[in-house]
C-alpha positions as CSV (number, residue, x, y, z in Angstrom):
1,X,0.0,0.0,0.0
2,X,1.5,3.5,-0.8
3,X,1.4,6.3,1.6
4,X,-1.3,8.3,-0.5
5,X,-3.9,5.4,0.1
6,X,-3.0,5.0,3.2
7,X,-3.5,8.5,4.3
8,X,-6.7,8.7,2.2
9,X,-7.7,5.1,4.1
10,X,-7.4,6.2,7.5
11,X,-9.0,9.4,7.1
12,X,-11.9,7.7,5.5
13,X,-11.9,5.5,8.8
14,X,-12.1,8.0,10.6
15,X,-15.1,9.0,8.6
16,X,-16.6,5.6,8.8
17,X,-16.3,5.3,5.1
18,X,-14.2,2.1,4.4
19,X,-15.9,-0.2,2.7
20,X,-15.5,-3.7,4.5
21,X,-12.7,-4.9,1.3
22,X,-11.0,-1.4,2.6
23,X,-10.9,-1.8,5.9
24,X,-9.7,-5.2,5.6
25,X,-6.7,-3.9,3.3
26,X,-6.1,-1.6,6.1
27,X,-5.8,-3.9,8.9
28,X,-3.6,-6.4,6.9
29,X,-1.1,-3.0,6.0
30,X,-1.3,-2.3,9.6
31,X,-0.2,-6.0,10.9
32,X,2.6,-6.0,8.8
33,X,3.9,-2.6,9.3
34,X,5.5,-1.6,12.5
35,X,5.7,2.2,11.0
36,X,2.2,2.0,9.5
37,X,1.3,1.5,13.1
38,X,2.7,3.8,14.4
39,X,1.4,6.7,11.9
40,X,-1.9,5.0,12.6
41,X,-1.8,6.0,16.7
42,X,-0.3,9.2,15.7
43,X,-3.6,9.8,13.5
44,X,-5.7,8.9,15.8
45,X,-3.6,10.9,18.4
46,X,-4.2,14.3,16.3
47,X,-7.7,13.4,16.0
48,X,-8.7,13.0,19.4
49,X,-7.4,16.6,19.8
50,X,-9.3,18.1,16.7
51,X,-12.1,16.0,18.7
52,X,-11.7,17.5,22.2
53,X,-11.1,21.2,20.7
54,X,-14.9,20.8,19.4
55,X,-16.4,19.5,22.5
56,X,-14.4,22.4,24.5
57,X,-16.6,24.6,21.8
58,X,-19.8,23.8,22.2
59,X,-19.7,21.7,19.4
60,X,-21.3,18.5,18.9
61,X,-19.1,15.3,19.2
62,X,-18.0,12.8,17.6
63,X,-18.5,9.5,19.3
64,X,-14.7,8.2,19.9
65,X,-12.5,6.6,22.0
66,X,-10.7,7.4,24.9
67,X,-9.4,10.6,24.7
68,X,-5.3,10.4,24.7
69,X,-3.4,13.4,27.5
70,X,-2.2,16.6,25.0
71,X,1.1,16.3,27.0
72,X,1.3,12.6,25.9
73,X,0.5,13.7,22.0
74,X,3.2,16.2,21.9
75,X,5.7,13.6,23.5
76,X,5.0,11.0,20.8
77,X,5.1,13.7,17.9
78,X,8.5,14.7,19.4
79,X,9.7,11.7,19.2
80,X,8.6,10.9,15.8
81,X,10.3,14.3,14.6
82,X,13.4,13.2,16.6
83,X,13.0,10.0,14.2
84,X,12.7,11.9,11.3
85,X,15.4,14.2,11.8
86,X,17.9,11.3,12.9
87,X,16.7,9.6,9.1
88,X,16.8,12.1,7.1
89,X,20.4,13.3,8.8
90,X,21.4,9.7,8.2
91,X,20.5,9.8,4.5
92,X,21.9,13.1,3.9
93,X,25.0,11.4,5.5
94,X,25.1,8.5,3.1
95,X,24.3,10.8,0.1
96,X,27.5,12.9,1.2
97,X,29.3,10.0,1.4
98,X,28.5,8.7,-1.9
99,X,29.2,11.8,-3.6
100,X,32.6,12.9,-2.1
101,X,33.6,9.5,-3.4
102,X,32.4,10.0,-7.1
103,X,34.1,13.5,-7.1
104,X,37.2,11.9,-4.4
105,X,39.8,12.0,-7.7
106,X,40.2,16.2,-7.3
107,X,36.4,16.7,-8.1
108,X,37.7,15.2,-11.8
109,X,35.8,12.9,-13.5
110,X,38.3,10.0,-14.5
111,X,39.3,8.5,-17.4
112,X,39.2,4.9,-17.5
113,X,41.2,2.7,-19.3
114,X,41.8,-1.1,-19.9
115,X,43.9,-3.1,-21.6
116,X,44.6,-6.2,-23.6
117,X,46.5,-9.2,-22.7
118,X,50.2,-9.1,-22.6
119,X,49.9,-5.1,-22.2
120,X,52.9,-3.4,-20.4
121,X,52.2,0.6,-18.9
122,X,53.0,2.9,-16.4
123,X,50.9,5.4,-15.0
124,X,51.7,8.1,-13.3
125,X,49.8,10.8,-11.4
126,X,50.2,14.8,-10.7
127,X,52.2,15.1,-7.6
128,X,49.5,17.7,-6.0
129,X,47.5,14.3,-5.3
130,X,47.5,13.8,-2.0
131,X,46.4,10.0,-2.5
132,X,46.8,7.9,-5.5
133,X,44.1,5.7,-7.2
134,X,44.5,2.0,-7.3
135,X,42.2,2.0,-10.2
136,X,43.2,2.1,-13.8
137,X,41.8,5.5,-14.2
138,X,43.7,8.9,-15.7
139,X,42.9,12.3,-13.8
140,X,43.9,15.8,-15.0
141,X,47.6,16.0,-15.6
142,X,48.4,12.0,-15.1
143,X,50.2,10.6,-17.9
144,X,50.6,6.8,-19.0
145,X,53.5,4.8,-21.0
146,X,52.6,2.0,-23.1
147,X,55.5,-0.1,-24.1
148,X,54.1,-2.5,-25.7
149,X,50.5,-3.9,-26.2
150,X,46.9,-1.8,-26.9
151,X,44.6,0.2,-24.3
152,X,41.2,1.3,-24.6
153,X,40.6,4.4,-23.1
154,X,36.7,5.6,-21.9
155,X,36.5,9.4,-21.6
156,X,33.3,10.8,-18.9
157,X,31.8,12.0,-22.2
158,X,31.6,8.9,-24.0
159,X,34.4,9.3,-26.5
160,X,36.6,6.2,-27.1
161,X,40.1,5.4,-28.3
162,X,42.4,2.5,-28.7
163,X,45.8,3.3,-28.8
164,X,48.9,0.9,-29.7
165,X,52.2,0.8,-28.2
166,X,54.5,2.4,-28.1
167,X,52.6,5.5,-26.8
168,X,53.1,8.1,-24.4
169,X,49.7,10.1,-23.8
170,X,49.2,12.6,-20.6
171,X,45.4,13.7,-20.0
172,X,45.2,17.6,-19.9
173,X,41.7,18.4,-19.2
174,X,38.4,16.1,-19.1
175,X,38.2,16.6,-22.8
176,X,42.2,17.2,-24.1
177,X,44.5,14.0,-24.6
178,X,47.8,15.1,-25.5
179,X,49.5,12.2,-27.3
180,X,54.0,12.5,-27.3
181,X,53.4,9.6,-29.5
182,X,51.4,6.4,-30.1
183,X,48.8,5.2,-32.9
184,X,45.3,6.1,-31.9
185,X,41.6,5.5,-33.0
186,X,39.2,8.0,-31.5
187,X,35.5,7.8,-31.9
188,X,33.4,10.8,-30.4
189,X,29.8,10.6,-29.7
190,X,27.2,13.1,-30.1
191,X,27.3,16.1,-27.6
192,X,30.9,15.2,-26.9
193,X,31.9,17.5,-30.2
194,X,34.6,19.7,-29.1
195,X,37.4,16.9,-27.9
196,X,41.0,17.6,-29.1
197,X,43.9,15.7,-29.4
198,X,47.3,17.3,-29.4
199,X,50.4,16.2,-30.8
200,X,54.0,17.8,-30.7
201,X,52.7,18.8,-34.4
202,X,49.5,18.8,-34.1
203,X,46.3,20.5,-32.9
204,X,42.6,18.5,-33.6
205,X,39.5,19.8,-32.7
206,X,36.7,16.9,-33.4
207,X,33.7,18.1,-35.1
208,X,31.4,15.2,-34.2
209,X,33.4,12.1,-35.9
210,X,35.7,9.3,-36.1
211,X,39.3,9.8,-36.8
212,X,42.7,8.2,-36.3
213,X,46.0,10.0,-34.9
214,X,49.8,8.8,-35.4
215,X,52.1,10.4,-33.0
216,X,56.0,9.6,-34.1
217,X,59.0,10.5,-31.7
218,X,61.3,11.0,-34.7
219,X,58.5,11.8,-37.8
220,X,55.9,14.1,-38.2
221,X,52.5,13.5,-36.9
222,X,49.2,13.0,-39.4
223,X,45.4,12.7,-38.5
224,X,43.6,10.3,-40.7
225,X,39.7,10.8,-40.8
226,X,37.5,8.3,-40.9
227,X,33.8,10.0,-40.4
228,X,32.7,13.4,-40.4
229,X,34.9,16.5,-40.0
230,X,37.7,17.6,-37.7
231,X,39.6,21.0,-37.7
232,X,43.5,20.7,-37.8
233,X,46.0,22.9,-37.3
234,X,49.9,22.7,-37.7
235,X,51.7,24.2,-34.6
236,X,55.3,24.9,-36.1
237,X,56.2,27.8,-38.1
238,X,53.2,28.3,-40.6
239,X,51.0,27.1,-38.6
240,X,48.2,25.8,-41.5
241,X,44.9,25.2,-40.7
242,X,42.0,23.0,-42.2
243,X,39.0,21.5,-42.0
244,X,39.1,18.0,-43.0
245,X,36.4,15.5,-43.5
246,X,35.5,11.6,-43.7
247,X,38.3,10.3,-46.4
248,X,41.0,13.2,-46.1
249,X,44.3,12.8,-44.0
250,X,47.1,15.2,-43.4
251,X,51.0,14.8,-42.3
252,X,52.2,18.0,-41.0
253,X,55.7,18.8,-42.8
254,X,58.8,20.6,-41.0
255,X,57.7,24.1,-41.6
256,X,54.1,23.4,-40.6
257,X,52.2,23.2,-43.7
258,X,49.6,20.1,-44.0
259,X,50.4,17.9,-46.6
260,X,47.5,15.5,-48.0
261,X,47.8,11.9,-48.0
262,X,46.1,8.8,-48.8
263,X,43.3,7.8,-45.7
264,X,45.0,4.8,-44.0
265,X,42.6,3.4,-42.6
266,X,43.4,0.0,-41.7
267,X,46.6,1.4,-39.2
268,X,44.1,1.9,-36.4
269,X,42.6,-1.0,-34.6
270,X,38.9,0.0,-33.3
271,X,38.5,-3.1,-31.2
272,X,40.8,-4.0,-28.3
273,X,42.6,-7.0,-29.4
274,X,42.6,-10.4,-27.4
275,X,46.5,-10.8,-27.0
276,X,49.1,-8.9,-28.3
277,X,49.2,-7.7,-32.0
278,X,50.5,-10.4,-34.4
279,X,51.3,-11.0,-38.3
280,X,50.7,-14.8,-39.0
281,X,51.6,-16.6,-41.6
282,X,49.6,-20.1,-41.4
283,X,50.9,-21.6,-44.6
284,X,47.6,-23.5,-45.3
285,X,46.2,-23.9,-49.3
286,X,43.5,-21.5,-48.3
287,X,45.8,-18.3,-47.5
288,X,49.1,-20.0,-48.7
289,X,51.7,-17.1,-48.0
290,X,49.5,-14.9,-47.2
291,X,49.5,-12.6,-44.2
292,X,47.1,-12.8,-41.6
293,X,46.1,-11.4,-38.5
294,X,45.3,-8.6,-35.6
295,X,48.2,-5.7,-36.1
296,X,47.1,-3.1,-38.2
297,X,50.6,-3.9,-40.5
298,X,48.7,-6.9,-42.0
299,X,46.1,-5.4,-44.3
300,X,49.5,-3.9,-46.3
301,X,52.0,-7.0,-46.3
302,X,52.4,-8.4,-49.6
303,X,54.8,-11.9,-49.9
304,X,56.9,-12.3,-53.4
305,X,58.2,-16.3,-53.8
306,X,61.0,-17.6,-54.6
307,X,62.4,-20.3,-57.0
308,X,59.0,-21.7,-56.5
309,X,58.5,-23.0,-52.6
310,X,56.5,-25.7,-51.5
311,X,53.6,-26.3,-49.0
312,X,54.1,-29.9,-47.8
313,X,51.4,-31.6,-44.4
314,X,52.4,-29.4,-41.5
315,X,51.8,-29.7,-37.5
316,X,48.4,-28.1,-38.7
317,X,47.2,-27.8,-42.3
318,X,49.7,-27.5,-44.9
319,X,53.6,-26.3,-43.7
320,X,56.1,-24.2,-45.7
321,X,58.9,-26.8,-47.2
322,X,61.6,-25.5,-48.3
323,X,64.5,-27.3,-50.0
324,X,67.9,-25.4,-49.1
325,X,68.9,-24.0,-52.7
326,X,66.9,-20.9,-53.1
327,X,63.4,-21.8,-52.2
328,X,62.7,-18.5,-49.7
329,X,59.6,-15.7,-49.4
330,X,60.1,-12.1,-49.0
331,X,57.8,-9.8,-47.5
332,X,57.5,-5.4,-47.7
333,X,56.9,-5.3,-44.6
334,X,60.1,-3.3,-43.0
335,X,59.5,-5.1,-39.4
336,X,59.9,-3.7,-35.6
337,X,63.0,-1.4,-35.6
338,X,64.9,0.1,-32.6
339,X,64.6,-1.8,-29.7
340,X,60.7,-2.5,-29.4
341,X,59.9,-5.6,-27.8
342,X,58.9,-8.8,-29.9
343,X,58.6,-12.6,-30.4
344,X,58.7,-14.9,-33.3
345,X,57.3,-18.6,-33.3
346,X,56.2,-21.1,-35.0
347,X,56.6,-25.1,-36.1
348,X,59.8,-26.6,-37.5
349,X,60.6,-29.9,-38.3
350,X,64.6,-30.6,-39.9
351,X,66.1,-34.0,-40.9
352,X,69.7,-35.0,-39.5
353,X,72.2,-33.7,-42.3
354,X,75.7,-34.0,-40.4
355,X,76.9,-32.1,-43.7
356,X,75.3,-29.1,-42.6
357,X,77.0,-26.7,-40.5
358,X,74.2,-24.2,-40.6
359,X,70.2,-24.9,-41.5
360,X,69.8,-20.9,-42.5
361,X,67.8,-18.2,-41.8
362,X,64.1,-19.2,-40.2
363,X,63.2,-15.2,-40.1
364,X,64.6,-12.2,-39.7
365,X,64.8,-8.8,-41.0
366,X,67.2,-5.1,-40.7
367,X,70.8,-4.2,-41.9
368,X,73.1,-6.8,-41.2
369,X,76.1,-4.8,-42.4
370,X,75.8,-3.2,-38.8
371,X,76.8,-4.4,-35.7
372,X,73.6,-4.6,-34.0
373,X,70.9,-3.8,-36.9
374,X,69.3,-6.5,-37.4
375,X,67.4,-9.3,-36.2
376,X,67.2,-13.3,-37.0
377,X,66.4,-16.6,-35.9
378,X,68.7,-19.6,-37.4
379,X,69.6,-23.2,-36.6
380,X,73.1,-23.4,-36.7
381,X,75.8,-26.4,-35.3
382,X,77.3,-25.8,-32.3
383,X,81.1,-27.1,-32.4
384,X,81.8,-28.4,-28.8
385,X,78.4,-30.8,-29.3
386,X,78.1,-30.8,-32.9
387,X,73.7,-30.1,-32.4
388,X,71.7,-28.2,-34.7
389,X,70.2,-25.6,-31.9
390,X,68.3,-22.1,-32.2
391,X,69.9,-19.3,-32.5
392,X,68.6,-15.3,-31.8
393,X,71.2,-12.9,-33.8
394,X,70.7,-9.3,-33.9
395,X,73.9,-8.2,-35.3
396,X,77.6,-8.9,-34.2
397,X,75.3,-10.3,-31.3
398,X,74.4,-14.0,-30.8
399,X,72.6,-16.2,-28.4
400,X,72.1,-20.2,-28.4
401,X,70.2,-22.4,-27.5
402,X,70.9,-26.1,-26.3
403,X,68.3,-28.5,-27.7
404,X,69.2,-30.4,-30.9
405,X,66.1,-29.4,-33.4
406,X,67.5,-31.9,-36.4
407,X,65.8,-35.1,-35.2
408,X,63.0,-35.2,-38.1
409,X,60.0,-34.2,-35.1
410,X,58.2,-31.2,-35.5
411,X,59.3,-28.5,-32.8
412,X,57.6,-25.3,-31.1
413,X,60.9,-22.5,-31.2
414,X,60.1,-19.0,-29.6
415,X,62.4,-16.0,-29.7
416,X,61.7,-13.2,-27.5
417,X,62.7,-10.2,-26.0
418,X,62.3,-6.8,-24.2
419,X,64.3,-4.7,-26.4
420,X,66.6,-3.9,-23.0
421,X,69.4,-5.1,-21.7
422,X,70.3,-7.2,-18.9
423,X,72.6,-6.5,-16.1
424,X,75.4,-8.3,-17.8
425,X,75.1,-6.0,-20.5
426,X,73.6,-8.8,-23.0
427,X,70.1,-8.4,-24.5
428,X,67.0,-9.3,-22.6
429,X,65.9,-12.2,-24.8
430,X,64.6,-16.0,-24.2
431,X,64.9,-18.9,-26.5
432,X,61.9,-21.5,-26.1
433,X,61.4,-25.0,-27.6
434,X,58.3,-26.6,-26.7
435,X,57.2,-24.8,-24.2
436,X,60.4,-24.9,-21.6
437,X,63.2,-21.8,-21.5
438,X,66.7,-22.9,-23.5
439,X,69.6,-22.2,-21.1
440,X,71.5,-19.6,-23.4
441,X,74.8,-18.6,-23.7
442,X,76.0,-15.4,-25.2
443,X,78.4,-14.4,-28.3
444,X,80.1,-11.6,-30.2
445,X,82.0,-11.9,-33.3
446,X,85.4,-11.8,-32.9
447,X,86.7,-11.4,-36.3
448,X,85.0,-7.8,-36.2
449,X,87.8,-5.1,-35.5
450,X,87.2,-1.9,-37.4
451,X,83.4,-1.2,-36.8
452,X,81.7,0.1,-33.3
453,X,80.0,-2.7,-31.9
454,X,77.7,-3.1,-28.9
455,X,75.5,-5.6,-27.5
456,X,72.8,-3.4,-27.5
457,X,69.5,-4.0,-29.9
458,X,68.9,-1.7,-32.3
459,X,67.2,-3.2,-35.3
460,X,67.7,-0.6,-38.9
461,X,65.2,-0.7,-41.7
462,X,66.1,2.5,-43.2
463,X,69.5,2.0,-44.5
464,X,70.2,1.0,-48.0
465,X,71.4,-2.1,-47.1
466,X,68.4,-3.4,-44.8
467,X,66.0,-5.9,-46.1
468,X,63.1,-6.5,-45.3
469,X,61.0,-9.2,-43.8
470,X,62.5,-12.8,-45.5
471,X,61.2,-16.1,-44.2
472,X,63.7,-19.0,-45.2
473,X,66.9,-17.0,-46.0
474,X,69.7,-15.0,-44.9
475,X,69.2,-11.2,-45.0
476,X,72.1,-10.4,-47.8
477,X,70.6,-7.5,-50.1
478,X,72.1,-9.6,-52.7
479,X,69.9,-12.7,-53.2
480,X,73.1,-14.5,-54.8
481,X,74.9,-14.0,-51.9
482,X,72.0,-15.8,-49.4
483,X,71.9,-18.4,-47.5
484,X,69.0,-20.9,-47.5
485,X,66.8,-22.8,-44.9
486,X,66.0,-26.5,-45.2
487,X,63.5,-27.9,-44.0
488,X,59.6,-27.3,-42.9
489,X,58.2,-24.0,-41.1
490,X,54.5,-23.8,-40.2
491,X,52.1,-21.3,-38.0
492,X,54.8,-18.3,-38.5
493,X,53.4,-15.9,-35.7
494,X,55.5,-12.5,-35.0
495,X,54.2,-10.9,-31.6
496,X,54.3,-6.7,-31.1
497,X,56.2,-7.5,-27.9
498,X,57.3,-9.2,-25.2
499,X,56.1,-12.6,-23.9
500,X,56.4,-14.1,-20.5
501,X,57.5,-17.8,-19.9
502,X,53.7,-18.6,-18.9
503,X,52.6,-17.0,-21.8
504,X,54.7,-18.8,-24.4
505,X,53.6,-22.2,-22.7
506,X,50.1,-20.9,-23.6
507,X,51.2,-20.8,-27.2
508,X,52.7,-24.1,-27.2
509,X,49.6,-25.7,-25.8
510,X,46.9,-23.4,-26.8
């Protein structure tokens, strides 16, 4: 029963005008209703006064029941204003509560973020905070460090973005992202027109619209846009301005003019992926050597053969076979350069051939005229045991592995690393077969006298001499001068980044 009947119910009882089905209603209300009760004899209370007043008056009188002490009347309704008070202080209470913890971040409305698996940030918050969140939120001046993975970030207003490492971004106001670097998706709802983006380059004002941002530490920046306008504006020296809408993209140059280039579209991701973004080669009769998967890089790789290689049964599908004598694949794609993190896997399978002293080039990619500018994964022999074992090379710069791979099984081999380097000076990297870490053991050329060398990695695909991504071969520019694999590679899977022990076991036994 809501209060409104009720009220109108026991005043009509009063007026001995509930119907039986009424009063019965009322009595059942009453029984189960301490506080119904109570407002009942609190009623009646107020009407025995009314009553009394009248008979005082001359006035004739209504036939009730014993009449209740004034004294006693104002003591109850006391009370029940004490009661109401105490509630209504209690609620106010809990309502302060509630909302000096949804403004508690500096009366800022955060951003919140998430991220997908095998993601690696920092965060960090304006030191005038007095207490930190432990939730993965961004407040005014807080800034966050992806090194390798995606995030999807949720503005207050409703605007979206996913962003891929490696990015630096620092939140300036509830609407402002500035973005050092990064690539970056941002889709902006209606009534949330108004958001802007900064870049060292660039200033974007969203129009109500979907557009993509990339922020490079050595380049210059560009805003692609994918649905309806956004104004631009250069911030060096001639500082040009524009408009731009859906299918028009812009790269600021040196001096600050906006030079047009063709919409990329496919360089954002608008989903946050599942793992870390990969390139995948499966080798099957359906894609062949095409490349698949999640990392924006795919939709442009194109693979050239060579001297006709083979797909052969694999450890799923169809596997690459390649016979040692020229049989390779070359890619476009340039690959990861500097040190960014990364991991390459897949399926091999090699016959014993004591003849060989070297199986060639799995993968790899970079300049490998310099001492560390490149970046490879071959099965070579090791002299002291005489096994075929994995080897990571990223220049003058070698690590091995331990397990023989030339035993005619089919084998799991990952390669990974940080990008950084280890206390002992080496590169952080890890050598995997089957599932289990290879105990590794470090190597420089010695032979190399009269060029800088050091053990850092720092893959180059600009030079004139780097190549790019070649699957079964050395990485000469010359193809007369490569080197070729033999044997069978399937499920060729390069990782953006990093992967821990648990996670490569994952792979192994997905």
């Amino acid at each position: 029963m809501n209060p409104d009947l009720f009220a109108s119910y026991m005043s009509r009882l009063m007026d001995r005008d509930l119907s039986p089905d009424e009063f019965s209603q009322l009595e059942q209300y009453l029984e189960s209703s301490p506080e119904a009760r109570a407002e009942y004899l609190d009623y009646v209370d107020l009407h025995n006064v009314i009553n009394l007043k009248l008979n005082n008056d001359g006035l004739p009188q209504l036939n009730t029941s014993n009449i209740i002490p004034i004294d006693k009347i104002i003591r109850r309704q006391k009370r029940r204003t004490l009661r109401v008070v105490a509630l209504s202080t209690a609620a106010i209470l809990m309502i302060g509560l509630l909302v000096m913890n949804l403004f508690s971040f500096d009366s800022d409305p955060p951003l919140t973020f998430k991220s997908a698996p095998g993601t690696q940030f920092t965060v960090t918050h304006s030191a005038a905070l007095k207490e930190k969140p432990k939730e993965l939120v961004l407040l005014k001046g807080s800034s966050l460090e992806l090194t390798q993975g995606t995030i999807e970030l949720t503005f207050e207003s409703g605007v979206k973005s996913i962003i891929q490492a490696p990015a630096k971004i620092t939140l300036k106001a509830d609407d402002i992202l500035y973005m050092r670097q990064g690539i970056a998706w941002f889709q902006v709802p209606p009534g949330a027109e108004g958001f802007q983006v900064n870049t060292a380059d660039l200033n974007i004002v969203d129009l109500g619209t979907e557009f993509g941002v990339i922020a490079k530490a050595k380049d210059n920046d560009e805003i692609h846009v994918l649905k309806g306008k956004v104004n631009a504006q250069a911030l060096n020296h001639k500082k040009e301005f524009a408009t731009l809408s859906a299918g028009e993209a812009r790269r600021v140059d040196p001096v600050g003019r906006l030079t047009t280039i063709p919409v990329k579209s496919s360089s954002f991701l608008t989903i946050l992926p599942k793992s870390l973004p990969y390139i995948h080669w499966s080798f099957d009769e359906q894609d062949r050597f095409q490349a698949t998967g999640n990392h924006p890089f795919v939709a442009n790789i194109k693979t050239t053969q060579h001297s006709d290689p083979q797909l052969s049964p694999g450890k799923t599908g169809s596997a690459l076979a390649l016979n040692g004598k020229g049989q390779h694949l070359v890619t476009n794609w340039a690959g990861f350069e500097g040190n960014r993190a990364r991991t390459i896997a897949c399926w091999v399978r090699l016959q014993k051939d004591t003849q060989l002293l070297s199986y060639g080039g799995i993968a790899g990619w970079g300049d490998s005229s310099l001492s560390n500018g490149k970046w490879k994964i071959v099965v070579d022999k090791l002299k002291s045991t005489k096994k075929m074992v994995l080897r990571l090379s990223w220049g003058d710069h070698w690590i091995n592995g331990t397990t023989d791979l030339a035993d005619g099984k089919w084998h799991y081999i990952v390669a990974t690393t940080t990008g950084e380097q280890s206390e002992q000076g080496s590169l952080q990297a890890e050598l995997y077969v089957d599932g289990k870490q290879e105990p590794t053991s470090f190597h420089s050329d010695p032979t190399v006298l009269n060029k800088p060398r050091s053990p850092k990695l720092n893959t180059n695909n600009k030079t004139n001499n780097a190549v790019p991504l070649i699957i079964g071969s050395s990485l000469s520019r010359n193809i007369r001068s490569r080197t070729f694999f033999k044997g069978k590679i399937d499920e060729l899977t390069i990782y953006d980044g990093h992967m821990t022990s648990e996670e490569v076991k994952q792979l192994s036994n997905p």
